[in-house]
Backbone and ligand atoms as CSV (ligand in chain L), in Angstrom:
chain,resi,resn,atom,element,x,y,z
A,1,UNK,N,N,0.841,-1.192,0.000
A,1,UNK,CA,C,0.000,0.000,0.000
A,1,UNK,C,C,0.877,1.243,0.000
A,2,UNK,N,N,0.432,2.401,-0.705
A,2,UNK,CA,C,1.667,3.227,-0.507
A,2,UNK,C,C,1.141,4.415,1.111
A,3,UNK,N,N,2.003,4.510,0.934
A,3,UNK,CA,C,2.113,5.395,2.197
A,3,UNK,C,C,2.963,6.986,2.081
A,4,UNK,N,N,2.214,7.995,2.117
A,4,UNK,CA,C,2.488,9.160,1.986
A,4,UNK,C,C,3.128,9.976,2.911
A,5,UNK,N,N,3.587,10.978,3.033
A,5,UNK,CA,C,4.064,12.569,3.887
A,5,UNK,C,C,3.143,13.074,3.612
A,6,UNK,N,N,1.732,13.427,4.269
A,6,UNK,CA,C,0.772,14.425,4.028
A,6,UNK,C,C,1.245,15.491,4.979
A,7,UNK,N,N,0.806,17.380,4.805
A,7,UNK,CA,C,0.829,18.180,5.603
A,7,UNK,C,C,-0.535,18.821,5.599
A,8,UNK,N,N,-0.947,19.268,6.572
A,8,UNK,CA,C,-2.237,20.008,6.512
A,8,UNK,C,C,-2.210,21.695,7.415
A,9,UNK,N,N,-3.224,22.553,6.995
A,9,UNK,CA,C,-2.770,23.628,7.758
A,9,UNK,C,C,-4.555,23.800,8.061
A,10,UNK,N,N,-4.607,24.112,9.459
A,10,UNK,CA,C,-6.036,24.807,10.341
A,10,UNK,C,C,-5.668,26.104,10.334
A,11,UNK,N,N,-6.824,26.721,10.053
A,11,UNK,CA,C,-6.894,28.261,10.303
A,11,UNK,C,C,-7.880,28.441,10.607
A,12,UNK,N,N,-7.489,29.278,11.916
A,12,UNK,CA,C,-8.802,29.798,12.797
A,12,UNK,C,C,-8.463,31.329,12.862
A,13,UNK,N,N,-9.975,31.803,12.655
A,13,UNK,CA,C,-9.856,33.189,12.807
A,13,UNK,C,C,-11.436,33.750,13.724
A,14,UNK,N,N,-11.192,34.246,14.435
A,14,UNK,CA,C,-12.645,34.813,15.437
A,14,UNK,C,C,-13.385,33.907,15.695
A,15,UNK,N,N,-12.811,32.645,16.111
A,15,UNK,CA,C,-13.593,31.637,16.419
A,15,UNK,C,C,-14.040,30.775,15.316
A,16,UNK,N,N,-13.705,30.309,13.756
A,16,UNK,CA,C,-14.052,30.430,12.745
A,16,UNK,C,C,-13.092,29.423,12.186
A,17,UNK,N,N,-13.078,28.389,11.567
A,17,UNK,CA,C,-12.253,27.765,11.517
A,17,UNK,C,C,-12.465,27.450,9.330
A,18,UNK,N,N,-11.743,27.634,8.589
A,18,UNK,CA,C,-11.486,27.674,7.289
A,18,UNK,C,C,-11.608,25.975,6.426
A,19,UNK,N,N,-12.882,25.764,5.637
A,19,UNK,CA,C,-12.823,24.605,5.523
A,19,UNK,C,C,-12.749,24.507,3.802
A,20,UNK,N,N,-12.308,23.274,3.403
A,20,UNK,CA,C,-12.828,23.202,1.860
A,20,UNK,C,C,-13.792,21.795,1.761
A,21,UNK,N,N,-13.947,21.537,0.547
A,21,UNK,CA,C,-14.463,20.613,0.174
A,21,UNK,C,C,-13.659,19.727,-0.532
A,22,UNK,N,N,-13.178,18.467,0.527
A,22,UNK,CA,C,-11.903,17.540,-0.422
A,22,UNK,C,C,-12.722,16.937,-1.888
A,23,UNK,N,N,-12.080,17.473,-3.271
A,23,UNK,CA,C,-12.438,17.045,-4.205
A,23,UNK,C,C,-12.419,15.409,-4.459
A,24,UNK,N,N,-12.575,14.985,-4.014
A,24,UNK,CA,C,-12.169,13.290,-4.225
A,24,UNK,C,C,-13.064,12.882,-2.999
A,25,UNK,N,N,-12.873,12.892,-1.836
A,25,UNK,CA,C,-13.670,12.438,-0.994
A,25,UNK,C,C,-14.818,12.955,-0.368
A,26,UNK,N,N,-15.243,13.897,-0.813
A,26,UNK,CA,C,-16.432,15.014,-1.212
A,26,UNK,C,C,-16.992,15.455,0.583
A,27,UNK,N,N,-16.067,15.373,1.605
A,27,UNK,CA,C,-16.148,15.812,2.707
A,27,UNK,C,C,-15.965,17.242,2.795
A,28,UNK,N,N,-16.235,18.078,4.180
A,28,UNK,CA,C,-15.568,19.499,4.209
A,28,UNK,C,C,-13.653,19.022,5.051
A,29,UNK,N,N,-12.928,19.785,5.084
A,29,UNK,CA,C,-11.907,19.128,5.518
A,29,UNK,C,C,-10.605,20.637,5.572
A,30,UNK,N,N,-9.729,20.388,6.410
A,30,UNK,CA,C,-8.998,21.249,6.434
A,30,UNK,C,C,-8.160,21.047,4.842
A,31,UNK,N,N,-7.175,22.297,4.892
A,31,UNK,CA,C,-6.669,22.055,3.306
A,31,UNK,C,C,-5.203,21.120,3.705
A,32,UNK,N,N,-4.862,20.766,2.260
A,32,UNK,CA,C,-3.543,19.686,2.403
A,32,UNK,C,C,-3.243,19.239,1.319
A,33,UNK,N,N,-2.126,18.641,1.556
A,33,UNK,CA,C,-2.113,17.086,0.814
A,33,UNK,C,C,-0.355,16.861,0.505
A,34,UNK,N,N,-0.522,16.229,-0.421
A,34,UNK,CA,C,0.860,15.350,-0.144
A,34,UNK,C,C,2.410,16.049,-0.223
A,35,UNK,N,N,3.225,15.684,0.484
A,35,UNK,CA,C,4.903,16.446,0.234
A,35,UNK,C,C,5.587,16.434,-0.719
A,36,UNK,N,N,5.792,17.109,-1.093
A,36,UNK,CA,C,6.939,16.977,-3.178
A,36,UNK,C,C,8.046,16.663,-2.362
A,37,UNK,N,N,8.559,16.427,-3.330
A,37,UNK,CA,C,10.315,15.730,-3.268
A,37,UNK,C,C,10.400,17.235,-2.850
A,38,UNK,N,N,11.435,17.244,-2.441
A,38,UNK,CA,C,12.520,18.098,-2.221
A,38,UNK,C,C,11.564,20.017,-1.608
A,39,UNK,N,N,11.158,19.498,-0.730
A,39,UNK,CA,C,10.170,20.327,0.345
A,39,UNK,C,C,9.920,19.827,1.494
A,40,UNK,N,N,9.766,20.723,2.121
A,40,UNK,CA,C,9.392,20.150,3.593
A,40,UNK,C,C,7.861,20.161,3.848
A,41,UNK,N,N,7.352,19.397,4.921
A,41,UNK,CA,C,5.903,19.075,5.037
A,41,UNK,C,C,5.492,20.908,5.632
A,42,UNK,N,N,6.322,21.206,6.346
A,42,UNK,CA,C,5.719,22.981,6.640
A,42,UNK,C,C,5.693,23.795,5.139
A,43,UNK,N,N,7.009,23.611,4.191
A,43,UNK,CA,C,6.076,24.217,3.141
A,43,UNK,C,C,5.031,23.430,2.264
A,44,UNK,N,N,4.740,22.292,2.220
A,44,UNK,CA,C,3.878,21.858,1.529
A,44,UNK,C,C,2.800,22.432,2.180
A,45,UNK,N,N,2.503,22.449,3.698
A,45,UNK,CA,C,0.913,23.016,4.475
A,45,UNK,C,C,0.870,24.251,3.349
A,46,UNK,N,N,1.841,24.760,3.471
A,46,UNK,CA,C,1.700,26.389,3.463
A,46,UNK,C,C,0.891,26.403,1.609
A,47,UNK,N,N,1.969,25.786,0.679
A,47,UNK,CA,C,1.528,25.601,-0.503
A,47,UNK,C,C,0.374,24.779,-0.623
A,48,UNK,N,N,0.079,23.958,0.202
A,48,UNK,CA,C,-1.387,23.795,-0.579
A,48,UNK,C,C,-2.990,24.440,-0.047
A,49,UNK,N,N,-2.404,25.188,1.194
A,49,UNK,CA,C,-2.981,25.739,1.567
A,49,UNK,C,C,-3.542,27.078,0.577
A,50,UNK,N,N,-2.739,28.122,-0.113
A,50,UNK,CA,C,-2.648,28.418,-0.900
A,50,UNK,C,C,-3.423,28.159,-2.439
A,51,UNK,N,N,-2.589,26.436,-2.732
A,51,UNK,CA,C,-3.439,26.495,-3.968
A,51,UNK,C,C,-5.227,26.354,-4.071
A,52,UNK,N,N,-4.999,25.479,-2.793
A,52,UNK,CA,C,-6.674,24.738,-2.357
A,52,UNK,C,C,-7.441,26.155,-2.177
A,53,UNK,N,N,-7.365,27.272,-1.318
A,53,UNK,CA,C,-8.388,28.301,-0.693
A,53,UNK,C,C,-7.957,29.577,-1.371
A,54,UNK,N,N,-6.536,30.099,-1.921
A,54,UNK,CA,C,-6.298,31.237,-2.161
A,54,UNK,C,C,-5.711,32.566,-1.324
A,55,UNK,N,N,-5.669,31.944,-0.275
A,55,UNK,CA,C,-4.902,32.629,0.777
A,55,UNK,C,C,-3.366,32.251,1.334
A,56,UNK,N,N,-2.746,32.780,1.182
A,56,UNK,CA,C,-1.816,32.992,1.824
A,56,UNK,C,C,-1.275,32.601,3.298
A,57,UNK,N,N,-0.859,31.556,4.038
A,57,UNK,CA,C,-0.340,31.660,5.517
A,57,UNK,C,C,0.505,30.860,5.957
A,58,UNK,N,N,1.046,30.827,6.821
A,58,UNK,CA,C,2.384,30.481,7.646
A,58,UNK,C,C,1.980,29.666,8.677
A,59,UNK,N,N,2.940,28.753,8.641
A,59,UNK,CA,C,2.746,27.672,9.966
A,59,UNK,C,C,3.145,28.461,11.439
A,60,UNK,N,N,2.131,27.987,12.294
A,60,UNK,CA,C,2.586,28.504,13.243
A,60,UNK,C,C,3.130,27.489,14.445
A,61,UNK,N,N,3.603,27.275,15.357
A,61,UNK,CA,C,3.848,26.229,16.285
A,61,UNK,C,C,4.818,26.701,17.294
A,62,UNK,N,N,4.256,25.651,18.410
A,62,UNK,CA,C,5.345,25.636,19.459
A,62,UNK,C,C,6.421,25.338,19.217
A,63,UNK,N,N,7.847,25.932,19.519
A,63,UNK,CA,C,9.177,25.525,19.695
A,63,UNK,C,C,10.174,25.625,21.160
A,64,UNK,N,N,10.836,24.658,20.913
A,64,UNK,CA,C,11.707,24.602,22.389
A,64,UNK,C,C,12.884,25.370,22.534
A,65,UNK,N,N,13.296,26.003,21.507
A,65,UNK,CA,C,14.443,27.121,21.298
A,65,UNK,C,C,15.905,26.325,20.972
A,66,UNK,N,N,15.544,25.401,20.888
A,66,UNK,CA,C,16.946,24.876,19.683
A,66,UNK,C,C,17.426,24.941,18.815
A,67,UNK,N,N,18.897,25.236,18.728
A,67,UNK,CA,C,19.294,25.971,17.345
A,67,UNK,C,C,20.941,25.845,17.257
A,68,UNK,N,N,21.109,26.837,16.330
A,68,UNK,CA,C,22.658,26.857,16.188
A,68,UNK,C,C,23.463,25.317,15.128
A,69,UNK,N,N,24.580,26.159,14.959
A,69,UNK,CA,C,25.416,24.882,14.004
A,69,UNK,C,C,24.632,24.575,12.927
A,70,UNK,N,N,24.121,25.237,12.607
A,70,UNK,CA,C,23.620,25.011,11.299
A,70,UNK,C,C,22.088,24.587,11.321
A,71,UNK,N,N,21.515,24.407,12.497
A,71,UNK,CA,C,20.293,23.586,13.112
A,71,UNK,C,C,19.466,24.600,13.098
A,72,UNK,N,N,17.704,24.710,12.551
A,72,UNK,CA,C,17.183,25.701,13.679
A,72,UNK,C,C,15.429,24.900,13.708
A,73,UNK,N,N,14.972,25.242,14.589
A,73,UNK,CA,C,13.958,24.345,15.009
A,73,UNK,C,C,12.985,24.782,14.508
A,74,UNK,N,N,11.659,23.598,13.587
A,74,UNK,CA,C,10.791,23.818,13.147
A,74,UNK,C,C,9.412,24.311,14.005
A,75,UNK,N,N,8.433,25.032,13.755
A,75,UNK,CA,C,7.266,24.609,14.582
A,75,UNK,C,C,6.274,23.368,14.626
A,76,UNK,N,N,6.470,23.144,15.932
A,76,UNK,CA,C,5.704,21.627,16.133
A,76,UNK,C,C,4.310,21.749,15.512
A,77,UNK,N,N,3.286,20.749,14.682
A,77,UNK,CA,C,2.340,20.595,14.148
A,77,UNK,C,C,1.563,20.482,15.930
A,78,UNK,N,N,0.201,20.700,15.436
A,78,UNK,CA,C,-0.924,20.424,16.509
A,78,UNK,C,C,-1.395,19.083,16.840
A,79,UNK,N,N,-0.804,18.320,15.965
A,79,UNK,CA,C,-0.933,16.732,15.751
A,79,UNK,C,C,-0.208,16.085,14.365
A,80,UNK,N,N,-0.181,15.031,14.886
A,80,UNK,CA,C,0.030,14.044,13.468
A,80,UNK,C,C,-0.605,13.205,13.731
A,81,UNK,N,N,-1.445,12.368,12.371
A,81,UNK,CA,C,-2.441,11.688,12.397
A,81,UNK,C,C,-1.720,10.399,11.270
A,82,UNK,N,N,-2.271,9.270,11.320
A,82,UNK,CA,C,-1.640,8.420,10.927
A,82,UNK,C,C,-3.079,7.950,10.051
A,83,UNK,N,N,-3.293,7.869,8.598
A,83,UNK,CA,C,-4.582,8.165,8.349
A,83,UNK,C,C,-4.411,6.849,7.067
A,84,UNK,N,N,-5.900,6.200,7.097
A,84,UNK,CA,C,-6.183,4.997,6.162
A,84,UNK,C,C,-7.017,5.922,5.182
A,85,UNK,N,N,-6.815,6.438,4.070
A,85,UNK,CA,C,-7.408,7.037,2.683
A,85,UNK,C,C,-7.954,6.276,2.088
A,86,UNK,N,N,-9.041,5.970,1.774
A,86,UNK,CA,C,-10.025,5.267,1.104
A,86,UNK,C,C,-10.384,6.147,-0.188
A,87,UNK,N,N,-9.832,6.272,-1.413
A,87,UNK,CA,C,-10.046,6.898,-2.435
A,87,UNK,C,C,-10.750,5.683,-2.752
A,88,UNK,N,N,-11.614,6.159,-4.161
A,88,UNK,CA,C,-12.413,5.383,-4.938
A,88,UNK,C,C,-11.630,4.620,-5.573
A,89,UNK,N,N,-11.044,4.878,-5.896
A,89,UNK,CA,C,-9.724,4.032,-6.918
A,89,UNK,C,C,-8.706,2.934,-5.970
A,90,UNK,N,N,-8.313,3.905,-4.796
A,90,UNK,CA,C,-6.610,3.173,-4.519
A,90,UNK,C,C,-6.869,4.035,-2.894
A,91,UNK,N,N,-6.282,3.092,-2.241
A,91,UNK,CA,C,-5.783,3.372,-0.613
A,91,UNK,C,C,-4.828,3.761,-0.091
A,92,UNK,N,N,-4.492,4.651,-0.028
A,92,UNK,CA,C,-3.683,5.555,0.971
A,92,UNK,C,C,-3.162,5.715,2.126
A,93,UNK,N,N,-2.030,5.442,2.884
A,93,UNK,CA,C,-1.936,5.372,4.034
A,93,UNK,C,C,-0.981,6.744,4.087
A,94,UNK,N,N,-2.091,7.751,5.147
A,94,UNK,CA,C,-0.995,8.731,4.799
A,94,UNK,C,C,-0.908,9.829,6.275
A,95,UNK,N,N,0.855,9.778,6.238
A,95,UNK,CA,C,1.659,10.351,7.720
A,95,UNK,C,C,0.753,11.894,7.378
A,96,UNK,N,N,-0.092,12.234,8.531
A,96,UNK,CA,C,-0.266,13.521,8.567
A,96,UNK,C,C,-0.003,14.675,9.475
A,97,UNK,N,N,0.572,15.103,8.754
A,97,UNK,CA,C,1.541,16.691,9.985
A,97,UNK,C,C,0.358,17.450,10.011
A,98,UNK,N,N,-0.497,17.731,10.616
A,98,UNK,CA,C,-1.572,18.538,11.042
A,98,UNK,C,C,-1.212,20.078,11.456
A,99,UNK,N,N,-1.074,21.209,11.265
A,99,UNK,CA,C,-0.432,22.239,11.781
A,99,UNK,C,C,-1.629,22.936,11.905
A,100,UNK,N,N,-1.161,23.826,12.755
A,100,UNK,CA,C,-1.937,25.320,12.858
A,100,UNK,C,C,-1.684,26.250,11.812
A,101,UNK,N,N,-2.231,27.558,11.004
A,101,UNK,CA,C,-1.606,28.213,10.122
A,101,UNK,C,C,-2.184,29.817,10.497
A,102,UNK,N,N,-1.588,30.734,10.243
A,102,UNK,CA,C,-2.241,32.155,10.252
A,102,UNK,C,C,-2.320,32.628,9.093
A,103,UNK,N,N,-3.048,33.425,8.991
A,103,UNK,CA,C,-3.366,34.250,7.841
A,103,UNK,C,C,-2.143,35.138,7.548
A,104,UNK,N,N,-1.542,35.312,6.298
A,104,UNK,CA,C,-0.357,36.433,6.182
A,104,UNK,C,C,-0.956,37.311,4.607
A,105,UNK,N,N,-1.564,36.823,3.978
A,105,UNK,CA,C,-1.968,37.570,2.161
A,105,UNK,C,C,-3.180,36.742,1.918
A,106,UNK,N,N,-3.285,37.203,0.602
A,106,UNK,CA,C,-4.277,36.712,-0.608
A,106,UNK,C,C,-5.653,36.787,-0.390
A,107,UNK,N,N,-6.251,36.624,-1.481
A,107,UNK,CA,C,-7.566,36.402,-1.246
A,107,UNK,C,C,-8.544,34.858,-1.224
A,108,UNK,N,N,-9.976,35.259,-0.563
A,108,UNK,CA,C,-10.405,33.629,-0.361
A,108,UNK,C,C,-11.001,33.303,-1.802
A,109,UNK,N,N,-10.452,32.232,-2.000
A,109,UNK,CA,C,-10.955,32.038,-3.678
A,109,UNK,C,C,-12.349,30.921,-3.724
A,110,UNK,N,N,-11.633,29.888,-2.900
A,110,UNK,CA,C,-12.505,28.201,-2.236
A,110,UNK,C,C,-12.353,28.442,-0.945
A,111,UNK,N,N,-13.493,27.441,-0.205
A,111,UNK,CA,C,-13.717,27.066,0.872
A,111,UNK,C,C,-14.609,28.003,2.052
A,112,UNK,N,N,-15.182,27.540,2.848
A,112,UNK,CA,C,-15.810,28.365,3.955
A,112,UNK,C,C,-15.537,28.224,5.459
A,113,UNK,N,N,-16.042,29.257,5.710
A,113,UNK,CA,C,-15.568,29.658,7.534
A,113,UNK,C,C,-17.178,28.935,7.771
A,114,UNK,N,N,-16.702,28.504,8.705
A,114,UNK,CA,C,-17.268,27.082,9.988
A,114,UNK,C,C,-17.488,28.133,11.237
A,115,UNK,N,N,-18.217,28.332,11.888
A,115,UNK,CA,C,-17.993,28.314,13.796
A,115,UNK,C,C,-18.464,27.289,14.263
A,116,UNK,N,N,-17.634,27.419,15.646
A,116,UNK,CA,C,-17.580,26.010,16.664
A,116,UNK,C,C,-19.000,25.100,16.342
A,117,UNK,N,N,-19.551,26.078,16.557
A,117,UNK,CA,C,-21.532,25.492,16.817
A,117,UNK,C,C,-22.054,24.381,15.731
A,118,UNK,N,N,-21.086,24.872,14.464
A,118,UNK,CA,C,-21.558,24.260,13.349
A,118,UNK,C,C,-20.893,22.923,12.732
A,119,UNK,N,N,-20.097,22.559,13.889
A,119,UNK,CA,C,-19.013,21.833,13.530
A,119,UNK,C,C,-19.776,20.258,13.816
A,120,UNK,N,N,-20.766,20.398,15.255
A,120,UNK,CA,C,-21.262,18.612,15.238
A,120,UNK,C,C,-22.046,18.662,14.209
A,121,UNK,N,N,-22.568,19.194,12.764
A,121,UNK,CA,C,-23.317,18.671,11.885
A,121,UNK,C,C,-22.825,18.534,10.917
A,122,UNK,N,N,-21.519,19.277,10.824
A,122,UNK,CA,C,-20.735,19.138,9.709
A,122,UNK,C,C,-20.403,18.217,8.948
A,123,UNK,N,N,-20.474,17.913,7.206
A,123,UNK,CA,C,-20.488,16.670,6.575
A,123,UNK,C,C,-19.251,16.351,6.213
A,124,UNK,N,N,-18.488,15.507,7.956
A,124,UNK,CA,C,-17.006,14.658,7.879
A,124,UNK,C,C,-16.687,14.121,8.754
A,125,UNK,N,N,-15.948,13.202,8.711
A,125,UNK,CA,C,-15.545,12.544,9.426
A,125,UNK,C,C,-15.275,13.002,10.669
A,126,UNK,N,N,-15.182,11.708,12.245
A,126,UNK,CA,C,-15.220,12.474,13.482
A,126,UNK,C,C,-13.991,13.280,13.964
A,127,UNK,N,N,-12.672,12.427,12.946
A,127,UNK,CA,C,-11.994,12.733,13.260
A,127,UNK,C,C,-11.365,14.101,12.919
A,128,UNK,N,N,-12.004,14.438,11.912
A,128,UNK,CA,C,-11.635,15.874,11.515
A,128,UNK,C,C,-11.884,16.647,12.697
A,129,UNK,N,N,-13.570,16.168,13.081
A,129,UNK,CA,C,-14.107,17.350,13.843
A,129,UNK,C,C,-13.297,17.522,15.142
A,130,UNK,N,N,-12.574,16.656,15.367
A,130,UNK,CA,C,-11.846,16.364,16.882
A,130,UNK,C,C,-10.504,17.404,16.543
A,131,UNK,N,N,-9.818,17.303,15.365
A,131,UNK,CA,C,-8.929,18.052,15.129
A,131,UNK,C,C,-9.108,19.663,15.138
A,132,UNK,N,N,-10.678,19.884,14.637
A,132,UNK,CA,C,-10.768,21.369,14.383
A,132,UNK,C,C,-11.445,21.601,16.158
A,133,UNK,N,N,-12.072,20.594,16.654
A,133,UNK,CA,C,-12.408,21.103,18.406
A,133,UNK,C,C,-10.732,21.350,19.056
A,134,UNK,N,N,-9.577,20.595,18.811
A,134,UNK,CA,C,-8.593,21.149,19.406
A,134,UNK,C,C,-7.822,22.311,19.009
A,135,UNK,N,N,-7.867,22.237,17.652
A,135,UNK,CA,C,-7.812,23.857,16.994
A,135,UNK,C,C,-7.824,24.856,17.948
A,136,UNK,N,N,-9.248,24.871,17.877
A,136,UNK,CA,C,-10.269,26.003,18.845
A,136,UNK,C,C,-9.631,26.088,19.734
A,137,UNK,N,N,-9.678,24.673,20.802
A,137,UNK,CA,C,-9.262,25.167,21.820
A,137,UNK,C,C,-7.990,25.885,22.084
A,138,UNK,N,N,-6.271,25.197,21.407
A,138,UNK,CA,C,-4.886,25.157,20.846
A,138,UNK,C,C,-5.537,26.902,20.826
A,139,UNK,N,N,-6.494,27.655,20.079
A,139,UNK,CA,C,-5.830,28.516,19.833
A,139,UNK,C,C,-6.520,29.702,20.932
A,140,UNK,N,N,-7.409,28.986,22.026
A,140,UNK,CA,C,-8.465,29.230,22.833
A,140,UNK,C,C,-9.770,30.575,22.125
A,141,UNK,N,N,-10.040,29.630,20.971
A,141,UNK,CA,C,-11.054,30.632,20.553
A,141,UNK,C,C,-12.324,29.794,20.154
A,142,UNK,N,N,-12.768,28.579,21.117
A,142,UNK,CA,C,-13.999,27.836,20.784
A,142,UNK,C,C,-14.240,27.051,21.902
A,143,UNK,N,N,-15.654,26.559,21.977
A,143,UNK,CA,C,-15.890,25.902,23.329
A,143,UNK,C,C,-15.872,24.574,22.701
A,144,UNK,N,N,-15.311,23.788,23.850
A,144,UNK,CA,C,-14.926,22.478,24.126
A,144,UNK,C,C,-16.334,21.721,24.341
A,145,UNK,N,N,-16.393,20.853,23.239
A,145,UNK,CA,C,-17.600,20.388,23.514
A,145,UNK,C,C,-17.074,19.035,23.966
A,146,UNK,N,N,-18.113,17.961,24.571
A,146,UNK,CA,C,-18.015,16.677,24.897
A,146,UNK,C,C,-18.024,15.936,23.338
L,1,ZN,ZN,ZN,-1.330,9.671,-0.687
């Protein structure tokens, strides 16, 4: 089965969390998808974040302040998810770097803003919704539901 480097980027803004519609698996879903050769999974978030919605933004994350010698430390994703892809065609097993992202340019071309409230009816999987409830919380701008 092949097995991928996926990156993904959440963006929350005023409580509001940025969704698209995955073309293939016809869910709402944060934006993403797979790592090119010779990139890192923080710029892939960033680039497909970009191509998928039209906006512009930057990973954001916790770091422990390690550095130097040539070293300097990435920001930690909000999760990684270890994910079974069920395409119509072919199965996917794919490493997912889950990040947080902020807004820095562009305009919204695809996709829509979500609030918290609207998230238990939302048409996707649970596990998304668990990712965008820690979002919220990660960025303390949504209530914690059960
Ligand atoms: Zn894949």
């Amino acid at each position: 089965m092949r097995r991928c480097v996926v990156a993904s980027g959440v963006l929350v803004e005023d409580g509001r969390v940025l969704l698209i519609r995955h073309p293939r698996l016809g869910v709402w879903i944060y934006p993403g998808g797979h790592v090119e050769p010779n990139e890192t999974p923080r710029e892939a978030a960033e680039r497909e974040f970009k191509e998928e919605t039209g906006l512009m933004v930057e990973v954001v994350g916790p770091r422990h302040g390690i550095g130097g010698d040539g070293v300097t430390e990435e920001p930690l994703p909000l999760t990684i998810l270890l994910e079974t892809v069920r395409y119509p065609d072919e199965v996917h097993i794919h490493y997912d770097l889950v990040f947080l992202v902020r807004m820095v340019g562009g305009q919204l071309r695809e996709g829509r803003w979500f609030a918290a409230d609207e998230l238990e009816g939302l048409e996707t999987y649970e596990n998304v919704k668990e990712v965008l409830r820690l979002a919220l919380r990660a960025t303390g701008q949504g209530v914690l539901r059960p």
